[in-house]
N, C-alpha and C positions, 0 to 999 in steps of 0.2 A: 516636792512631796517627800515626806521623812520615808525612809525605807526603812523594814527591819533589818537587824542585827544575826549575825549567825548566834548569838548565845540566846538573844530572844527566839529565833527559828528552832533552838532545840530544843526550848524550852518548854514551848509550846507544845511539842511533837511529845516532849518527855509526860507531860501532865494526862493527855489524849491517852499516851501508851499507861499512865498509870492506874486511871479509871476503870479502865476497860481490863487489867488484870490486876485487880485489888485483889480478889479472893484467891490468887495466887501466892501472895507476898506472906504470907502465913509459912511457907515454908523458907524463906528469908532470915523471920525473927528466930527460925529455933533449929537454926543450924549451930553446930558443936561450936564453942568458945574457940576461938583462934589460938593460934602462938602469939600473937604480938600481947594479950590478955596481962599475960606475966611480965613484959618488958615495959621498962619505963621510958615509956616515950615523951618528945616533945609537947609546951600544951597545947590543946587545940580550943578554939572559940567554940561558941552554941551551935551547933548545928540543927539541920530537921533528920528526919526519917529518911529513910532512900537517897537522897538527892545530897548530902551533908552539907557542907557549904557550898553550892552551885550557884545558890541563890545571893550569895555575893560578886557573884561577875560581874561585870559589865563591858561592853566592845573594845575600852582603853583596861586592859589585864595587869597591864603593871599598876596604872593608878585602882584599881580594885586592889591590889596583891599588896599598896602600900597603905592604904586605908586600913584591912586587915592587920597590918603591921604597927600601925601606929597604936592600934586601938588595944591591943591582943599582945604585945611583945614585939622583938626580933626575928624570933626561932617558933616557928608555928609546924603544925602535925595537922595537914588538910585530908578532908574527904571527899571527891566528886564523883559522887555516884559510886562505881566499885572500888575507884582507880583512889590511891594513896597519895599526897605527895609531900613533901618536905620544902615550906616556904623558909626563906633566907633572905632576911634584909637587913644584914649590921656588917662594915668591913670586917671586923674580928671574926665571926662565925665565915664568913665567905673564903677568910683565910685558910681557914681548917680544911676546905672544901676545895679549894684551889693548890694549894700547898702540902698542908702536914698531911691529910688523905688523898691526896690529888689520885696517885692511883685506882684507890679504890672507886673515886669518882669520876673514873675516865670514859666512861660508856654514858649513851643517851640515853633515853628510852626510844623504845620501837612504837609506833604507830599500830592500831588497828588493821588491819586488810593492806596492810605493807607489801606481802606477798601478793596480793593480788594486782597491785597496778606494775604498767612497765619497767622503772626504775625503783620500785619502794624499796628492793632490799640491798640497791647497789651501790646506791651514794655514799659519798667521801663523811657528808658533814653531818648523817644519823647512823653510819656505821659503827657498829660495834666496836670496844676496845681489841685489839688483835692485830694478826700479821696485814693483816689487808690495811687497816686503817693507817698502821705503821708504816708500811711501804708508801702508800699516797704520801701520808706528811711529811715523810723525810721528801721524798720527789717536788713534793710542793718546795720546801724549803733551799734543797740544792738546784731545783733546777728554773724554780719562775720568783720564789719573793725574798731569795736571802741578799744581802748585802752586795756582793758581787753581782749574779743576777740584775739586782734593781741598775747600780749603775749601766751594766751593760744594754739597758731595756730606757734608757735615759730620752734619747734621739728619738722613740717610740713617744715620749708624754711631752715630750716640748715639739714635736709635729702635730700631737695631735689638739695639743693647750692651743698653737697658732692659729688653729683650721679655726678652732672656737671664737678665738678673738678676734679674727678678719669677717664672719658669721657676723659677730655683736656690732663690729664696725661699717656693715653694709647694713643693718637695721638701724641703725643709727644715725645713717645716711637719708636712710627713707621715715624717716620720723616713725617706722614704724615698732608695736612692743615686742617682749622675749615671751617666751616660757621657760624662765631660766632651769626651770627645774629639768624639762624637756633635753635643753642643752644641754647640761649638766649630766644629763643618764647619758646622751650620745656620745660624750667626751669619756664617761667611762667604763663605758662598752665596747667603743674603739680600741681605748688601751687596750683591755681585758683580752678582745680579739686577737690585734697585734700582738701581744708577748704571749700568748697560749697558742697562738697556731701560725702566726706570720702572716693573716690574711685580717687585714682592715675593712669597716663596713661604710665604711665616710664616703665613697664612691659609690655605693648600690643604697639607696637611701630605703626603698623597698626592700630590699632585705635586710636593712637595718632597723627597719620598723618592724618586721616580722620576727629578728630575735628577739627584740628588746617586749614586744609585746608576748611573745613566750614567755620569756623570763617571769613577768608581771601574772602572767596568769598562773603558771605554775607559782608564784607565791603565796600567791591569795586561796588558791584552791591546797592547799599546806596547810593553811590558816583555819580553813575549814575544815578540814581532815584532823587537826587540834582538836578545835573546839568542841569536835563530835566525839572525840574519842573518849571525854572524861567519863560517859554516862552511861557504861556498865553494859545493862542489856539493851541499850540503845546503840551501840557503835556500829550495828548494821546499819543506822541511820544515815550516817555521813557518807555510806560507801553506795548505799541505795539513792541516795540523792546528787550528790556529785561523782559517783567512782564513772560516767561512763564521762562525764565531764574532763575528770583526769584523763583518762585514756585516750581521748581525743586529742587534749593536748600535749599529752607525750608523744601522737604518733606524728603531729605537725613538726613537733620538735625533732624526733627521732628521724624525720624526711629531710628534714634539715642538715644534722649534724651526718648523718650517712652520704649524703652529697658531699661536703667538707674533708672527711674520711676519706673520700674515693677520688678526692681529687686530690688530698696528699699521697696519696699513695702511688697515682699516674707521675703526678710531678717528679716523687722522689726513681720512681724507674725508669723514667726518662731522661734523667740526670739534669732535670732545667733549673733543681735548686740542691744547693750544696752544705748552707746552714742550716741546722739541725734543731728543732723546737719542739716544745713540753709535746707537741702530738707526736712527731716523731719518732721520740721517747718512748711513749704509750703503746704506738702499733708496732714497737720493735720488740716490746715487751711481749706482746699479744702474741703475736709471732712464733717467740721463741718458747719451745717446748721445755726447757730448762730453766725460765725463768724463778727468779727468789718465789715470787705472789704469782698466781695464774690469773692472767682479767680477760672479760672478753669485750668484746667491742660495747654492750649494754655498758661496762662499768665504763668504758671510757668517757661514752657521751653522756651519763649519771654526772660523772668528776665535775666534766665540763658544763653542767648545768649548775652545779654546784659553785661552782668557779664565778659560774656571770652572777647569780643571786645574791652570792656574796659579796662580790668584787663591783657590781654595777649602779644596784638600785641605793644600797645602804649607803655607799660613798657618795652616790649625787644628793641623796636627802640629808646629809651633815654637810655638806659645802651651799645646800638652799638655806639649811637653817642658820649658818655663819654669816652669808647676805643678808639673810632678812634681819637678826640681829644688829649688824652694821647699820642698817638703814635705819631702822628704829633708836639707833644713839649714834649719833652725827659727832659727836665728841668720839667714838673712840672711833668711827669709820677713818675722821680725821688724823690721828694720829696713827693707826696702822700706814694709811699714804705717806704723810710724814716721815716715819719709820722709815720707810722702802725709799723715797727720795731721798735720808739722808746716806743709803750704802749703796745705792747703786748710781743713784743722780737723777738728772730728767735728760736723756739722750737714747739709753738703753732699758730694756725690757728685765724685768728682775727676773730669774733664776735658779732654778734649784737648787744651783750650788750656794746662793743667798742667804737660804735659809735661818742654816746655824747664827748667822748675823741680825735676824730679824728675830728678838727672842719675844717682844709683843704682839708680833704677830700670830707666833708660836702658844700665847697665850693666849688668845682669843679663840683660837681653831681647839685649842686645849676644852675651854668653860665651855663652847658649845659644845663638844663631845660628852663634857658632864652634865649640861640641862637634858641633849637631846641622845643619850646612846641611842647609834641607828637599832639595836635590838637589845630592848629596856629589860628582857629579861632574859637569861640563857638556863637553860636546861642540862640535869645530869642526871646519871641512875648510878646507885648504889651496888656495887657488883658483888659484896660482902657485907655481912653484920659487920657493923661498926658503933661507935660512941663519938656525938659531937656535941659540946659545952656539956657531958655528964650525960647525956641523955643516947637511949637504942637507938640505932636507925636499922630499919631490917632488911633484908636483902632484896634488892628490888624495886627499891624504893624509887620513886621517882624524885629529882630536886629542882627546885626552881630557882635561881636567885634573881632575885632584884636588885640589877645593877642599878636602873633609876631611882630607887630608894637607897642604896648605900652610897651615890653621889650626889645624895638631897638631904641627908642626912643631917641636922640643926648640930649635930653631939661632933660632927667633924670640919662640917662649913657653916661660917659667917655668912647669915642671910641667904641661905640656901636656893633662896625662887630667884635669886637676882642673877641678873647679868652682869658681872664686876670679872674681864677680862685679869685685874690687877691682883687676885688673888693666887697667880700662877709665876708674878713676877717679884719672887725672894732671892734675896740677895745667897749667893753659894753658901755662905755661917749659917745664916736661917733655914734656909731650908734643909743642911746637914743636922741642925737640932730637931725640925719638924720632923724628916728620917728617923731619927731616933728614940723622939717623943713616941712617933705610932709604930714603931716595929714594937717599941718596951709594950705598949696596948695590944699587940697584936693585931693592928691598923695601918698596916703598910700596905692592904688592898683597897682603900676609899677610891683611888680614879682609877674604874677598870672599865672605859668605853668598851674594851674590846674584848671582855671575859678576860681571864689568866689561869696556866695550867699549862696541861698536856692538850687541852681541849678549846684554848684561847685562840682567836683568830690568828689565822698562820700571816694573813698578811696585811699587820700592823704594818711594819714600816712603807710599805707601799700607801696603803692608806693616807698615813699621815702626809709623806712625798707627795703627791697628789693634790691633797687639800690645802697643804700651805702652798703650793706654786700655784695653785688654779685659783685660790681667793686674792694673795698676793696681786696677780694679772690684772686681776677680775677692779680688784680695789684702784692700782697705780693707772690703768686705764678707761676704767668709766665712772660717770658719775650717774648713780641710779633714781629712778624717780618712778612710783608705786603707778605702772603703764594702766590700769585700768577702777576707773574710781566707781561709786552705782550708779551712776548716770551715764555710764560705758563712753565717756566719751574722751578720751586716753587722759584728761589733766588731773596725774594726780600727784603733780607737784606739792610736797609739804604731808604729804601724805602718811599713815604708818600702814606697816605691813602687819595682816593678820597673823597672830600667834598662834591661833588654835592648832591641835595635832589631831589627827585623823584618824580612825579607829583601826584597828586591825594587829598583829605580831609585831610590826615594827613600827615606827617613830617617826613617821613622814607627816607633813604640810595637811591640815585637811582642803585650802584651797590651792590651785596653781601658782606659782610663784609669780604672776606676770609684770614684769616693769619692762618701762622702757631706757633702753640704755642713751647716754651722751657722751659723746667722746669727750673725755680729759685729755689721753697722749694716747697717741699712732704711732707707736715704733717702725712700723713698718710703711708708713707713708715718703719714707725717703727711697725708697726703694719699690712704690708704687708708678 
């Protein structure tokens, strides 16, 4: 049975709420001319009355946002309901946005009834530009995803990569399927776990099911809290309908991470542990009454929800989409193996430290991050009047850009819908002219999986670390085959895996990833 959509659900709700106080909206049309009247703003498409362009949503917002863009321009000047916003879909303008004004574009927007729920106004990743945000990012940076850091956190992702592979190799044992996708969020939840608090959830399977389904519902009920928020005098809507939804599951979460909390805390006073980690950090900070930033325990476990959102579900859904692609072109599945046997060999298990070595495989994990950014669009606000391509943007302004439209983009890639791994693999002269060619364009942002700025995901290099050793594994070790066909009866040898993407803020699988794995190499059967 089709379910509806939250844009359909508001929709609905918006039409009901507009019937019923029509002879209100007379005081609407003939309120004073605005400031923006006199500035030249961006163009914008046809809109209706009330609602302006609302009625181009649809559940997939990026492919709405690119529809829009295709038809309309680049550089669009939206209306939903009260709310403004500034669509962006060309690398050149996302430039200006990320770079030459990156400042001015360093704040989010804030949500509706933010204040109202438990953590809306504490988090890392819709905090305001300022000392607070400042302080988290640097902290993020120095103390969990810089350079140093990651190495030191190395022994954290290749225990937790094996736990995965010995997992696939006991199902594989039993003829029985994966949910890789499943695996995949546990392997990087695990991590995320281990290097933010020293405490692994690979051992309590139940309480790894319980953050990990935190995490998931706090997304989704985000998403919601979005979509309600464009429609003016409806944003009561989303908080009336879901805020006691939030609430609940802030306080499952919040039961959670204060156990955690109180149990670093016993540990660190009892002297049973001596290395010191991102939480420790946190509640020394807490602690000290002189600190730079003052936080309190609310912003810590905010961070740390922040932390798993971004660090868990996005990264297993770009490592499902690189499998399924593989599986789907047996030619390039092929020659990634290849690849990897010919630097590491067939004795040993490939490596992080491989990587740099493996630059087709690097290109593969690359092109799926340009079909699939895990979050097809990122969000900024305007903290000043500014000018971008000639045009106002007024202060306040909400901005969206569509990263999956300036990495689909016909004017910068050859065959843009396709899967061609080899379009990543130029030789160092060429790709120094390609350099060149698009910085002279002002095109030097076309591949931004991961935004870029002040406000670009802090933890690229992790990510990418991650995905090329976990598909690497994934590839050099098993041979996959689509575990469940519609006659459910697992032969779905020869099979392809469905493409479809699944509605919602981010860019995940609309079905379960489910195959079943064969063992190619057991590195660790010599030692079984």
């Amino acid at each position: 049975m089709a379910t509806i959509s939250e844009v359909q659900y508001y929709c609905i709700f918006f039409i009901i709420w507009l019937i019923s106080t029509l002879p209100l909206l007379r005081s609407f049309f003939n309120k004073p001319t605005t400031p923006t009247t006199h500035l030249r703003l961006p163009p914008s498409p046809p809109s209706l009355p009330i609602i302006g362009h609302l009625h181009h949503l649809t559940p997939n917002l990026h492919k709405s946002f690119h529809n829009l863009s295709t038809q309309y321009g680049p550089l669009l000047y939206l209306r939903f309901g009260s709310s403004r916003c500034l669509l962006v879909s060309s690398a050149s303008t996302a430039a200006e946005i990320f770079k030459t004004h990156d400042l001015t574009f360093a704040s989010r927007p804030q949500f509706a009834f933010a204040d109202k729920l438990p953590y809306g106004t504490s988090g890392f990743i819709t905090a305001p530009y300022g000392d607070y945000w400042r302080f988290m990012k640097k902290l993020c940076v120095t103390e969990l995803l810089g350079t140093r850091q990651l190495e030191r956190s190395l022994a954290v992702r290749r225990e937790e990569l094996h736990r995965i592979l010995n997992k696939l190799f006991d199902r594989a044992s039993k003829l029985e399927v994966v949910d890789v996708g499943a695996e995949l969020m546990k392997l990087t939840n695990n991590v995320t776990c281990r290097m933010v608090m020293s405490t692994g959830c690979s051992d309590n399977d139940v309480e790894a099911d319980k953050c990990r389904e935190l995490v998931k519902e706090s997304f989704k009920i985000g998403t919601k809290f979005c979509f309600g928020d464009v429609l003016g005098p409806l944003k009561w809507l989303g908080f009336w309908v879901y805020g006691k939804q939030a609430v609940e599951v802030t306080r499952r979460y919040d039961d959670l991470l204060e156990r955690i909390l109180k149990e670093h805390e016993e540990e660190r006073e009892s002297g049973e542990r001596e290395d010191r980690d991102l939480m420790d950090i946190l509640l020394g900070v807490y602690r000290d009454d002189k600190a730079e930033v003052k936080i309190t325990r609310t912003h810590i476990k905010a961070f740390f929800l922040d932390l798993f959102i971004e660090g868990t579900d996005t990264s297993a859904e770009a490592m499902q989409w690189t499998i399924a692609e593989l599986i789907n072109h047996p030619h390039v599945f092929k020659k990634v193996r290849e690849e990897i046997e010919s630097v590491v060999g067939k004795s040993r298990l490939v490596e992080e430290s491989d990587i740099p070595s493996l630059p087709y495989l690097q290109a593969v994990v690359k092109e799926t991050l340009r079909l699939y950014p895990a979050g097809p669009v990122t969000t900024r606000e305007c903290r000043k009047h500014c000018k971008i391509q000639g045009f106002d943007i007024p202060e306040k302004t909400a901005v969206a850009i569509n990263l999956y439209a300036i990495m689909r983009d016909p004017e910068l890639w050859d065959e843009p819908d396709e899967f061609r791994p080899e379009r990543f693999m130029v030789s160092s002269k060429e790709k120094e002219r390609l350099d060149h060619r698009n910085e002279a364009k002002g095109q030097d942002f076309n591949f931004v999986p991961f935004g870029a700025g002040r406000r670009g995901c802090p933890g690229t290099l992790l990510a990418f670390s991650l995905m090329n050793s976990a598909v690497a594994a994934m590839v050099q070790c098993i041979n996959w085959k689509v575990g469940r066909d519609e006659d459910g009866d697992g032969d779905g040898d020869g099979a392809k895996v469905d493409m479809q993407a699944g509605i919602g803020m981010s860019l995940g699988m609309a079905h379960p990833l489910v195959l079943l794995p064969v063992v190619h190499f057991n590195p660790f059967a010599s030692s079984i």
